[in-house]
C-alpha positions in Angstrom: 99.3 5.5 63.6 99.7 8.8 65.6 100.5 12.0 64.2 104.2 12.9 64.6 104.9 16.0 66.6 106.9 16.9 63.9 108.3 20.4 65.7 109.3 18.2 68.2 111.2 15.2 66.0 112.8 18.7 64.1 114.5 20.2 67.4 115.9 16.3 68.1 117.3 16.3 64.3 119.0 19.4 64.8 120.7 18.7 68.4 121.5 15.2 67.2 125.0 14.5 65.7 124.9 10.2 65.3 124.6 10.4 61.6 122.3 6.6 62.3 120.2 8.6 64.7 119.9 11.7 62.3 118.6 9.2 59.3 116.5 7.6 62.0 114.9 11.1 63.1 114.5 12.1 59.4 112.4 9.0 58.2 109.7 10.3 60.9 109.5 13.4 59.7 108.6 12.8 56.7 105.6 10.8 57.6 102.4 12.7 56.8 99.6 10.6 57.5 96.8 12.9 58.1 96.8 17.2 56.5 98.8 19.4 57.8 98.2 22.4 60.1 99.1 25.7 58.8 101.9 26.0 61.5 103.2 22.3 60.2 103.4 23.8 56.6 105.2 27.0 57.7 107.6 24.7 59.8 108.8 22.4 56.5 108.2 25.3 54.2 111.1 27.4 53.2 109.4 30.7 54.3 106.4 31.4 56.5 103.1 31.4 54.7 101.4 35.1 53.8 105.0 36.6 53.7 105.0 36.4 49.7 101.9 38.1 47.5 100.7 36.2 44.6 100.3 38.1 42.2 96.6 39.8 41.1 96.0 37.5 38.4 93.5 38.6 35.7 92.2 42.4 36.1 89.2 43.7 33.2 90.7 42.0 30.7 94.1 41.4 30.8 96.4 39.3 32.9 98.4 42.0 36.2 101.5 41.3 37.3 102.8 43.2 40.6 106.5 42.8 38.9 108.1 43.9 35.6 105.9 43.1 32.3 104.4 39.8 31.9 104.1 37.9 28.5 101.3 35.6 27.6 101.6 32.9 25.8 99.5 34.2 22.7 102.1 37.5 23.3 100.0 39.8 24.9 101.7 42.5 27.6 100.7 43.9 31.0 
């Protein structure tokens, strides 16, 4: 089976207003048969890829946060 042009499907779905043809549209899209692209991803994501910063993680010895003050489990404190 061919992979979906899933941008494609997406601009029928939202110009389409037979509910039957919307449902029909819908179960194709959600057909991932092979890995995404990273443009795929950002298209069923809820916002682009890269726009959000994870946070540091573990810095020395202790866990960073770029927000407020985290809490470990064990109590600790950024």
């Amino acid at each position: 089976m061919a992979k979906p042009n899933y941008l494609a499907i997406a601009e029928q779905l939202k110009n389409e207003t037979d509910p039957t043809r919307q449902e029909e549209l819908r179960s194709q899209l959600y057909v991932f048969t092979e890995q995404l692209t990273q443009e795929e991803k950002d298209l069923f994501g809820y916002i682009n890829s890269g726009y959000i910063e994870n946070n540091p993680g573990i810095q020395g010895n202790q866990y960073a946060s770029y927000v407020g003050t985290y809490y470990s489990d064990s109590g600790e404190t950024t």
